[in-house]
C-alpha positions in Angstrom: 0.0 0.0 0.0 3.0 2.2 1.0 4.2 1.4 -2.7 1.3 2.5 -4.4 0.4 5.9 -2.3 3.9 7.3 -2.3 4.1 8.1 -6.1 0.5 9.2 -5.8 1.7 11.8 -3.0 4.3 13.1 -5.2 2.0 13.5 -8.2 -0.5 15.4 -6.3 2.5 17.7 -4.8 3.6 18.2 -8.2 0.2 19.3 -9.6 -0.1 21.5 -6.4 3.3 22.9 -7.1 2.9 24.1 -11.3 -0.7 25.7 -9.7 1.2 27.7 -7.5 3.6 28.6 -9.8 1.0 29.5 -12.3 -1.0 31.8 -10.3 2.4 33.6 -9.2 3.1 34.4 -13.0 -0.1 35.6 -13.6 1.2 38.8 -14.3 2.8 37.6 -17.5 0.4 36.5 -18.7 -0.5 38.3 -22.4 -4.3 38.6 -22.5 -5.3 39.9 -26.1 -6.8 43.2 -26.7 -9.5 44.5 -28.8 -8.7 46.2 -32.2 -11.0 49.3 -32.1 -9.5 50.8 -34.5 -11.6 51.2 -38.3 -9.3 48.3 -39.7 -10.1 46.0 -36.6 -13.6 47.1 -36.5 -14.6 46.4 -39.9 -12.3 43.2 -40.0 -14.9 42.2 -37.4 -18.0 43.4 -39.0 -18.7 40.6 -42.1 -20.4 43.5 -44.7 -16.9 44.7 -44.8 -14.6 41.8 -46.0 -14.4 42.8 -49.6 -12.9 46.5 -48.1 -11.1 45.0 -45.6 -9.2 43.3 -48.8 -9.3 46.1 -50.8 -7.4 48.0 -47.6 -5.0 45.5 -47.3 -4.1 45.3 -50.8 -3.9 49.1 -51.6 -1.1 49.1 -48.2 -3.9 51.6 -46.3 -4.8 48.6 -43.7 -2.2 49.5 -41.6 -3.5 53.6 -41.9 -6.5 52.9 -40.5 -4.6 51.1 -38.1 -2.8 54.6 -36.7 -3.4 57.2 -34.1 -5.1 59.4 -36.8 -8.5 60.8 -36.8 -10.0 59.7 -39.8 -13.4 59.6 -41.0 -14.6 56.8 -43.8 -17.8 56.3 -45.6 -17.0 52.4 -45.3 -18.7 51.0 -49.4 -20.4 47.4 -48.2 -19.3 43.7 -49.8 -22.9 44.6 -52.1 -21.6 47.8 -53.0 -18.3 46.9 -53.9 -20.2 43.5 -55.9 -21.8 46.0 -57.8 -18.4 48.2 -58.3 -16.9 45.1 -59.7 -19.4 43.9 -62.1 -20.0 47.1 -63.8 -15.8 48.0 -64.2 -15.4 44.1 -65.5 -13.6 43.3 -62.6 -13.6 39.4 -61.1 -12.6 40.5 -57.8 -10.9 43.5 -56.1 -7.0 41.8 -57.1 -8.1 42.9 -60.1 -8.2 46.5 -60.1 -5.0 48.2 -60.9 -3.1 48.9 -57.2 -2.8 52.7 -57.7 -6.4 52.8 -59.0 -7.9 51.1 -55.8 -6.3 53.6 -53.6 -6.9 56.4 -54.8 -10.6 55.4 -55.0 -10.3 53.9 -51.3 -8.7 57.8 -50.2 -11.5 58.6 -51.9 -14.0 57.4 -49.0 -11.5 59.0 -46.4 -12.0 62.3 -44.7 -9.4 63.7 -41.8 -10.8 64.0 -38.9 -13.8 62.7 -37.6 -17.3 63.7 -38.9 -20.2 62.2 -37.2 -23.4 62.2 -38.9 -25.0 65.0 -36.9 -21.8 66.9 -38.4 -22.4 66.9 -41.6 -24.2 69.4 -43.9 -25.2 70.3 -47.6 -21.6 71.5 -48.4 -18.3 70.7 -50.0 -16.0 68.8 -47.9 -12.0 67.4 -49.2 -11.2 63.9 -49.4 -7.6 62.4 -49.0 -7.6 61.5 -52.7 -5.5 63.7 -54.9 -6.5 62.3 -58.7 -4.1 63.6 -61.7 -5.5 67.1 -62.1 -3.7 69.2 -58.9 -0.9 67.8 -57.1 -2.0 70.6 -54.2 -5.7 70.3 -54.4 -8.0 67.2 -52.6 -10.9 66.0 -54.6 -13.9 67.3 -53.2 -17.0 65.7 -52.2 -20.7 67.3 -52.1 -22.5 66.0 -49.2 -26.2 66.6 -49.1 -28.2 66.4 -46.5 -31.3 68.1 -48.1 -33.5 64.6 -47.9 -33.7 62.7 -45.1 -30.8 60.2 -46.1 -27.2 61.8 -46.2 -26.2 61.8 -50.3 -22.4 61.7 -51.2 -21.4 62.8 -54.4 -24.9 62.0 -56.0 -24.3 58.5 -55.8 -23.8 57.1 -52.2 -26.1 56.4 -49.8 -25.4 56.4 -45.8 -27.1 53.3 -44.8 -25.7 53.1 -40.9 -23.9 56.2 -39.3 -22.0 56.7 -36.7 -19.9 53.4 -36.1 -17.0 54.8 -33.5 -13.9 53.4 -33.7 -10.9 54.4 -31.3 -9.2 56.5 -34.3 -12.4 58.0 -35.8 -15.9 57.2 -37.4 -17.2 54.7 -39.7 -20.0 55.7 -42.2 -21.3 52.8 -44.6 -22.4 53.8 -47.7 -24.1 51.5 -50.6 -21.9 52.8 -53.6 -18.3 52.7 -54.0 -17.6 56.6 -54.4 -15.2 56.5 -57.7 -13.2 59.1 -58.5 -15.5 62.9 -59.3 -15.6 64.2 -62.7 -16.8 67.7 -63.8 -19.9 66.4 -64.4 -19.9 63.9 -61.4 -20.1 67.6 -59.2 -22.4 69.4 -61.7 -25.0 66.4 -61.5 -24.4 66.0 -57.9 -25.0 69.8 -56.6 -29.3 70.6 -57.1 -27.5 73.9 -57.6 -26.9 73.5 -60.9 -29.3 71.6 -62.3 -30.2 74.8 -64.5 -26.8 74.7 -66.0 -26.9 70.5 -66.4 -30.3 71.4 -68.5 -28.3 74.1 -70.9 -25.2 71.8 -71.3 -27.5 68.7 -72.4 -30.0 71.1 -74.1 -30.9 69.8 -77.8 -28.9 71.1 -80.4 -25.7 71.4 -77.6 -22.0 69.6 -78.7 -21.7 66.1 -76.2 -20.6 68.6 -73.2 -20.9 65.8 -71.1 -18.6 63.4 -72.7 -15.9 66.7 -73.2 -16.3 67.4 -69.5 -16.2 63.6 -68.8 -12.7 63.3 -71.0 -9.1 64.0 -69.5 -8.9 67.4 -69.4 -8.0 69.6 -67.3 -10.8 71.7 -67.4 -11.8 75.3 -65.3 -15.5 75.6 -65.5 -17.0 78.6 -64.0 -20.1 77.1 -63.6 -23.0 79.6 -62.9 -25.7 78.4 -60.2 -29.5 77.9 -61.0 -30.1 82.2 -59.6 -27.7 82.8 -62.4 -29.7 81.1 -64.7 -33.2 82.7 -63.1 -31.3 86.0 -63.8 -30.2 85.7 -67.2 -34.0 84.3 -67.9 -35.1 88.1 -67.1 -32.2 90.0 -68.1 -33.1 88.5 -71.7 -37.0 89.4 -71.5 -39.4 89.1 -72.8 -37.9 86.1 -75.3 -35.8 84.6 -72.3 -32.8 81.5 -72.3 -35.6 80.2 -74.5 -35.2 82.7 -77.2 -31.1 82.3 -77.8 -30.3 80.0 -80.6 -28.3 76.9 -79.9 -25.2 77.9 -81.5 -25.7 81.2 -79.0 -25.8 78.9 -76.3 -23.4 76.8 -77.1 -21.0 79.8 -77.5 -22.2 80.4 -74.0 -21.7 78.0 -72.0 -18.0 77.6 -74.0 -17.4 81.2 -72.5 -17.6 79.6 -69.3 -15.0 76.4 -70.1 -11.1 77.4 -69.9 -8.1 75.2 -69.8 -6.1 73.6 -67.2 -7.0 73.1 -63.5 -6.4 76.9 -62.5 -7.0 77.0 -58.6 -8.3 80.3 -56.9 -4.7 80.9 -55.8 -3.4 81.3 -59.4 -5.8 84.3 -60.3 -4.5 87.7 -60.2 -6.2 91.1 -60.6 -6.5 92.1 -64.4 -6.1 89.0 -65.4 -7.1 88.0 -68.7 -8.1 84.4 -69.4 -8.9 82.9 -72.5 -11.8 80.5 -73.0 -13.0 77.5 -75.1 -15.7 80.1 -76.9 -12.3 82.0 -78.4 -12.7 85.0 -76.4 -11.5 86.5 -72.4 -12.8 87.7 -69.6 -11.2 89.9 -67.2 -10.9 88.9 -63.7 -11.3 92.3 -60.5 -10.4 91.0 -57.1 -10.4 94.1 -55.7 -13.3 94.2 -52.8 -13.8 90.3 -53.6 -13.5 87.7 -56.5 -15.4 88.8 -60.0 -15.2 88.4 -64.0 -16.2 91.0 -66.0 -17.7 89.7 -69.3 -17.1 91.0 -72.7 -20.5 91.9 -72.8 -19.2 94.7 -69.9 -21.0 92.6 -66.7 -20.0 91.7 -63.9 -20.3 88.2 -62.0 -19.1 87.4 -58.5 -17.6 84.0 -57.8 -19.3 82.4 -54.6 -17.2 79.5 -54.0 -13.8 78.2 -55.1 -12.0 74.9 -55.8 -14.4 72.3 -56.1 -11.7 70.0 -57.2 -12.9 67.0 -59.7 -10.5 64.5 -61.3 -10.3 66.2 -64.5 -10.3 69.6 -63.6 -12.0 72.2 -61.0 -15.3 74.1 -60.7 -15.4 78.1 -59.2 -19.3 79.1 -59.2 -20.6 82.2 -60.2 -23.8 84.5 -59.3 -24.3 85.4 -62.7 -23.8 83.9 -66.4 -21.3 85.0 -68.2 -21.8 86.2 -72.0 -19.3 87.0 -74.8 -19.9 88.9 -77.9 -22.7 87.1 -79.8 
């Protein structure tokens, strides 16, 4: 018997032993924390796989990783399905690496913006695009309906999702990259001046504003339009031939991706209609038409991918 409960002794000293031993090291023990952070929290959240590998293959996994403050309208696996199908894509390995990142920056704000944040207004991305090496794409958020609407095309569907380094918006689009006409269709603003650029009788604006570029468009907003609409009483916009028109709104179109920074007082700048205006910034931004009028520019430096918008009070006109 002595045989039998001596090893047993020994194997329940043993046991007793490691137990003590454990609890004394329980301070190094490593117990795994949560990652709050965007990356972690849409790693965790399944409606975000296909961005989760879109982040990790465009190398910005690891930014929303960081101690930033970043806010990002977060495109769902649907959204980006639907992304993929309509580009001809198999999956998101396919899309050119330089592409997907600048249309992933192109869902990031800095800073954080929660939902009760955000208004009808022009707020800058972290994508850059080809046209400015200075100037952020911009993006038109409006809040005008009772959903929040991102560049015309993207839907919030659930807001506010807090993360440790910022905010989490999804969105059921994939924002790609804005065009001139991606902002003009976007803003209700200028839904006067969409009408006159797609008018009958009009050159395929929308396909030359679509293109390369750059393109400066001093695009005149729908009070503009309501003006000029009296100012040509009693025959109206209605009564101006097309090829008036077109000269127009070609008065309006210049070359390059001139920022507000660039213009000077007296400057002359030559537009696509073959004729100049002459820009005052004395007292505040204007143009002064060839016509002898005078139009104030409201806002600056809506940057687009192919080019930039500055909005005007007034239509310009050239000699017709």
């Amino acid at each position: 018997m002595r045989k039998i409960l001596k090893p047993l002794f020994l194997t329940m000293f043993a046991s007793v032993a490691l137990l003590a031993t454990s609890c004394d090291n329980d301070d190094d023990v490593v117990v795994p924390t949560a990652d709050n952070t965007i990356t972690g929290i849409a790693s965790a959240n399944a409606d975000f796989s296909i961005l989760v590998q879109a982040l990790t293959r465009a190398e910005l996994a690891a930014t929303l990783q960081s101690d930033g403050n970043f806010t990002v309208f977060a495109p769902t696996d649907a959204a980006f399905t639907s992304f993929l199908t309509a580009a001809g894509f198999a999956s998101i390995n396919d899309v050119p690496k330089d592409a997907l990142k600048e249309i992933l920056l192109n869902h990031f704000i800095s800073g954080t913006l929660k939902s009760a944040d955000l208004t009808t207004t022009y707020i800058k991305t972290m994508a850059k695009g080809s046209a400015s090496a200075t100037n952020n794409l911009s993006m038109f958020v409006n809040t005008a309906d009772s959903a929040v609407k991102l560049n015309g095309v993207a839907t919030v569907k659930t807001a506010d999702i807090m993360a440790s380094n910022g905010i989490i918006h999804s969105v059921d689009t994939v924002i790609t990259l804005p065009t001139i006409v991606t902002h003009a269709t976007a803003n209700p603003n200028f839904s006067s001046l969409v009408g006159a650029l797609t008018a009958s009788g009009q050159p395929d604006f929308v396909s030359i504003l679509s293109g390369t570029g750059p393109f400066t468009v001093f695009a005149p907003d729908n009070s503009a339009f309501t003006s000029l609409d009296a100012e040509l009483a009693p025959g109206g916009i209605a009564g101006v031939s097309a090829a008036n028109l077109t000269k127009v709104l070609q008065y309006h179109v210049v070359s390059g991706n001139v920022l507000a920074e660039s213009l000077t007082e007296g400057q002359v700048v030559p537009t696509l209609a073959n004729q100049s205006f002459t820009l005052e910034l004395t007292g505040g931004a204007k143009i002064k038409d060839a016509s002898g009028r005078t139009a104030t520019i409201t806002a600056t430096d809506v940057q687009c991918s192919n080019g930039v918008i500055h909005v005007l009070n007034k239509v310009l006109l050239p000699a017709l």
